[in-house]
N, C-alpha and C positions, 0 to 999 in steps of 0.2 A: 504493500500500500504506500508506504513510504518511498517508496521510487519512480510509484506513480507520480504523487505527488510533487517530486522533483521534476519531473519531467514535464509538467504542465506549469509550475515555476518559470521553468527554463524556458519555455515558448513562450510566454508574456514578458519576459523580459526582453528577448528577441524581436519580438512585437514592439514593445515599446521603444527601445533603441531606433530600431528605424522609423516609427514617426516622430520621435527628435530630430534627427537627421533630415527626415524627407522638410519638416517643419522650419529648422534653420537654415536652408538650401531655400527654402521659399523666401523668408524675412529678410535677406542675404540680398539673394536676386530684387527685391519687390527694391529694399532699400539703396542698393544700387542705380537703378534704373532710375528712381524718384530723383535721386543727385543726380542723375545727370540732366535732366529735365530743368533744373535747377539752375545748374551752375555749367551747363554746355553753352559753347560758344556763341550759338547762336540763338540764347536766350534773351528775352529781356528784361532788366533788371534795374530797380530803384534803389541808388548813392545815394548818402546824407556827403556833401561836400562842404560843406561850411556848417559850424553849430557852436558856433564858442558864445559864451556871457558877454563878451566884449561887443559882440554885436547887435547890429538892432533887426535880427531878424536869422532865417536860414537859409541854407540854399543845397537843392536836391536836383539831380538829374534822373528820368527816365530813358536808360540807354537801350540800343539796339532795336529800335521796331520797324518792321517793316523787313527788306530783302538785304540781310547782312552781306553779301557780296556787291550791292548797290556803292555809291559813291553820297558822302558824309553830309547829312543836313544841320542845321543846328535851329530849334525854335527856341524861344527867350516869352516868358510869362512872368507876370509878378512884379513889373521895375516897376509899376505903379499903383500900387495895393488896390484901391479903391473901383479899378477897374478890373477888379477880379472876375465877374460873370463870364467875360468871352476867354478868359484864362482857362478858368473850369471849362469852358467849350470843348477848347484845344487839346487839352490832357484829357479826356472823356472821350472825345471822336477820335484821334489821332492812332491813337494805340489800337482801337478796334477795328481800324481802316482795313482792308485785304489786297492783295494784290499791288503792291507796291512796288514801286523802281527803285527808289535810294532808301538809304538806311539813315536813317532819323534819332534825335535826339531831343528831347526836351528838357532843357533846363530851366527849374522853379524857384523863384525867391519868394521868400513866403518874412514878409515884414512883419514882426511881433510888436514894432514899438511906433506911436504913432501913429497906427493906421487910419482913424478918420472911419466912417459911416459912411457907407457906397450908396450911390444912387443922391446924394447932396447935390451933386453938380459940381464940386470943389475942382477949381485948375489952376488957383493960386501956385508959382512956381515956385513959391517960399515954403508950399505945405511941407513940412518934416518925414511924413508919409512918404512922400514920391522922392524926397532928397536922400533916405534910408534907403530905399529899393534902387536906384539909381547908384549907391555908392559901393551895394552890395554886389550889383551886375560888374562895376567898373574891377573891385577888387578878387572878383571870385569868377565870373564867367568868361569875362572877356583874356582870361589869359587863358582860360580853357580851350576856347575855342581857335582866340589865332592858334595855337601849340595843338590842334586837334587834329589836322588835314581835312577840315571842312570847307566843302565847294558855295557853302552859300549860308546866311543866316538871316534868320527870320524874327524882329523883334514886332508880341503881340501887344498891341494898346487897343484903348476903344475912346470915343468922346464923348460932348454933349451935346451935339449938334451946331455948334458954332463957326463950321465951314461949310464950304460951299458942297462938299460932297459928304456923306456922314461914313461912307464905308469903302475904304479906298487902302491904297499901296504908294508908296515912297521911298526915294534915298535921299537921306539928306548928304548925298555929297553925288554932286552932278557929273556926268559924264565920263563913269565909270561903268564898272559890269554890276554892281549894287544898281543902278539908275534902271542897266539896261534890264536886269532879270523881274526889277518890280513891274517894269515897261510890257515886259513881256505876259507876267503872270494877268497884269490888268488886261489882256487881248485877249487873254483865255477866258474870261468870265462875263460874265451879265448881269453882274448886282457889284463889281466890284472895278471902281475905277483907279486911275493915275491921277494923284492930286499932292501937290507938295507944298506944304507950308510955308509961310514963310520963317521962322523957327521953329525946334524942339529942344526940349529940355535936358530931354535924358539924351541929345544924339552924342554929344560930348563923353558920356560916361561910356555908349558900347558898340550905337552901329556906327558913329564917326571915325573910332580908332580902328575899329574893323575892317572897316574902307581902305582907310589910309595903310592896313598895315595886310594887305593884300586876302582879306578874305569880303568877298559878296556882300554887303548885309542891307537890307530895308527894315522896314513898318510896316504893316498891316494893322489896320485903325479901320474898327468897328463901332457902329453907333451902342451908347452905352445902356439906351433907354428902349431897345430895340428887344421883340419878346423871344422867347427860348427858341422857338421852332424858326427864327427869323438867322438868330446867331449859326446856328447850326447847320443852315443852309448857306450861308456864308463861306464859313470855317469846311466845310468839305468842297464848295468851288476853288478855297482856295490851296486846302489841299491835293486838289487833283491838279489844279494849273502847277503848282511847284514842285510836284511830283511831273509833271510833262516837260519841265527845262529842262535844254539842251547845255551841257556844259562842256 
């Protein structure tokens, strides 16, 4: 009896062992596979790039969306806090977009200090709000991006309606390939024209040195007061036009 009983021991144990085994081989495999989903090359993925006390605000990139063998985009959200709605647009639609040519980047300044009540109307160029988000582009994005190999850069704003166009494209630095690719992006579309200011605020902090310092870069300026489904039909005109430049 008693050998029976080892013998019927002995095969549960046997038993058991190998659904450990077969079990660890699964957890193994599963957990492998999820990292590379993760952390493969051609993921994409949100940097905290700036977060110190010292600042008045932080600043995040979402890298790689769209066709990672494409050539380097850069879009810019956040120098101006208050005009956050078409910011959120851009980070919402962008990333979900399919079929893409270049590969894209979104960089976000997100102002903790200062920022003011959106929808005021506020354009005072003294606000602390928009001088915060402009200092943080200057100090943390814009050496990103020239040091990036990026063909082209996209800074998003929106206004109050106080020009002649409320939803339009720009460089402010004339008669370059900034000039020409916003020239172009406006020929692609049908709600979004070429209208250049006579100044901007923040151009000095990211798409002027840009310019100057050999990469692409415009404006895209949205009406601020404009409703969701308005923005959003916008914001995918305009990225399919800057997804269609020829560089």
């Amino acid at each position: 009896m008693k050998n029976k009983y080892d013998v019927i021991i002995a095969i549960l144990l046997v038993i058991l062992c190998i659904g450990i085994i077969l079990v660890g081989t699964q957890v193994f495999t599963s957990s492998n596979s999820d990292n590379s989903i993760i952390s493969g090359s051609n993921a994409t993925s949100r940097e905290i790039i700036a977060n110190s006390t010292d600042d008045p605000g932080t600043v995040e990139v979402i890298k790689n969306i769209g066709n990672p063998n494409g050539e380097k985009i850069a879009y810019v959200v956040g120098v101006h806090p208050l005009e956050h709605e078409v910011h959120e647009t851009l980070v919402n639609i962008l990333p979900k977009t399919s079929n893409l040519n270049y590969n894209y980047d979104i960089y976000i300044i997100n102002v903790t200090k200062n920022v003011g009540h959106y929808g005021e109307g506020y354009s005072d160029q003294s606000d602390p709000g928009r001088q915060n988000g402009q200092n943080l582009a200057y100090k943390y994005i814009y050496p990103k991006i020239v040091n990036g190999s990026y063909k082209a850069a996209i800074d998003v704003h929106s206004n109050i309606g106080a020009y002649p166009y409320k939803t339009f494209v720009f460089s402010p630095v004339n008669e370059g390939l900034g000039e020409k690719y916003a020239s172009d992006v406006a020929g692609k579309c049908e709600n979004i024209s070429y209208y250049s200011p006579e100044s901007t605020t923040s151009g000095p902090y990211l798409t002027i040195p840009l310019n100057e310092h050999g990469i692409p870069a415009f404006y895209f300026e949205e009406y601020s007061f404009a409703d969701q489904s308005t923005k959003d039909m916008h914001i995918k005109e305009l990225i399919k036009a800057v997804d269609s430049l020829k560089f």
